[in-house]
N, C-alpha and C positions, 0 to 999 in steps of 0.2 A: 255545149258541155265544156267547163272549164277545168284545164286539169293544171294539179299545180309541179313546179321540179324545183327541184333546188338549186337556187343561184350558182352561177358558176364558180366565184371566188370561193361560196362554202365548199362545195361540190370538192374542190380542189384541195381546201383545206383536209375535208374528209379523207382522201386518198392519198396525203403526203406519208413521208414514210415517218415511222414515230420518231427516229432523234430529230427529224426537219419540224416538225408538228410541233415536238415537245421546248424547240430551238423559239418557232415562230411564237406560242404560246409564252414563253419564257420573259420575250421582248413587249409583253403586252401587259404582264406580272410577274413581280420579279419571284412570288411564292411558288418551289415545289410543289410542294402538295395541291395548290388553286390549279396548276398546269397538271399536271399527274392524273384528276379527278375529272377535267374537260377533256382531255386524251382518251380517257376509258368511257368516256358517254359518245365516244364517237362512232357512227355515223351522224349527224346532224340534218334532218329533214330542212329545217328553216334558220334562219338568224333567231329568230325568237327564240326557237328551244336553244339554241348554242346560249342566249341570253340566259336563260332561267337555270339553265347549268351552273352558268356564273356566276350566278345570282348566288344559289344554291352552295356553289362550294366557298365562294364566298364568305358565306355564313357559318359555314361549318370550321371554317381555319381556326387554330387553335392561339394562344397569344405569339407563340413562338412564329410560327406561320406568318400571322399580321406581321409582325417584326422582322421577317422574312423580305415581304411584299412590299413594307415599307422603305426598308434601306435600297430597293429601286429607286427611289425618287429622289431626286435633288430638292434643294430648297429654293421655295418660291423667292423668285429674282436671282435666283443664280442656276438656269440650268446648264446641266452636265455639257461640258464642249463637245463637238462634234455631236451631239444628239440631236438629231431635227423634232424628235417629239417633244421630247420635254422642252424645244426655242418654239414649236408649234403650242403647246398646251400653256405654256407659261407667256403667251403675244401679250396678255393686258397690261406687261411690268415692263413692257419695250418701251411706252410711252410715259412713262412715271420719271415726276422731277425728282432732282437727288437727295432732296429731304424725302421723299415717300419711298425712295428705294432703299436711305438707309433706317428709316422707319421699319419699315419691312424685314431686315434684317439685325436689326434688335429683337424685334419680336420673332424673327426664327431662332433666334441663339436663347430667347428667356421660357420660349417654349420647348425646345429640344432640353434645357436644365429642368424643364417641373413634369416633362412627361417621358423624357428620355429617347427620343423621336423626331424623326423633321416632323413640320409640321403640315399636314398634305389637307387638299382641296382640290375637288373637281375645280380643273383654273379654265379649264378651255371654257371660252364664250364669257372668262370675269375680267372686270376691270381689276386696275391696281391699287386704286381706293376701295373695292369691294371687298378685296383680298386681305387687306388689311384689315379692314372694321371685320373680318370673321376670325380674323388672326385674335385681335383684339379680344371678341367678344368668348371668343373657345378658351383661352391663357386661362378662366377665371372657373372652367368646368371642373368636378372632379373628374380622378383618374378611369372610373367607370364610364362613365358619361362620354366622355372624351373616346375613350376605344372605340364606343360604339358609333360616336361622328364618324371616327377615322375610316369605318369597317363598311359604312354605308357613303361616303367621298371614295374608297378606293372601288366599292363596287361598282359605281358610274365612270369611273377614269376605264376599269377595267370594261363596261360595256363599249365605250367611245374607241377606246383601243382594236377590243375586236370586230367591230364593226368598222372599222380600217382596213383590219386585217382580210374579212372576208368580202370588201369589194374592192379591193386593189387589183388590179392586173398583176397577172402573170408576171 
């Protein structure tokens, strides 16, 4: 007979108290409302359903919201000081010579003027030529287009995040 329990990291998330909840969610997306919506789905059986929650409210963020979640994030090759996630999620620009790093930040400063936004990408696991040729490739989407990259890149940072969060020790 297999029975199944829920992870401990989740288990613990489940039972934090909600300003520590809504504290630890906050650090994972910087959106109210995305942390607000995962709060109140809580108890959490598995990672998966904490996942499809995210998924979920994810989805449902309003523009304001995205713009919210957004202004989390620093720009690729330059993360925030003292943040170990954004120097963890952003490792592929460590190794980037100083033409493809100020490459990189041309193109965050010509895409922040034509969409009003850093420019975000699930970076964890990309290189810094990767990151670039998608920098590249997105500058030339329209505005629609483009939100809905951004909505479906913060939703995978937002999965990798939590799934940090609930199997980290205590």
């Amino acid at each position: 007979m297999t029975t199944t329990s829920t992870p401990p990291g989740l288990a613990r998330f489940n039972v934090l108290e909600e300003r520590a909840a809504l504290a630890a969610l906050h650090e994972a997306c910087a959106s109210t409302e995305w942390a607000r919506r995962l709060l109140a789905g809580r108890p959490y059986a598995t990672v998966a359903d904490l996942h499809r929650a995210s998924d979920a409210a994810t989805a449902a963020l309003s523009a304001a919201d995205l713009a919210e979640a957004m202004a989390g994030h620093p720009p690729i090759g330059r993360p925030a000081p003292g943040d170990p996630t954004s120097a963890r999620e952003q490792r592929g620009m460590a190794g980037a010579t100083d033409e493809l790093k100020a490459e990189m930040l041309e193109l965050n400063l010509a895409y922040q003027e034509r969409f009003g936004h850093v420019f975000l990408i699930c970076a964890t696991g990309c290189g810094a030529a990767e990151m670039r040729d998608a920098a590249r490739e997105r500058i030339g989407n329209p505005p629609e287009r483009e939100r809905e990259i951004v909505r479906a890149e913060l939703g995978k940072i937002n999965r990798i995040r939590l799934a940090r969060l609930v199997e980290e020790d205590a």
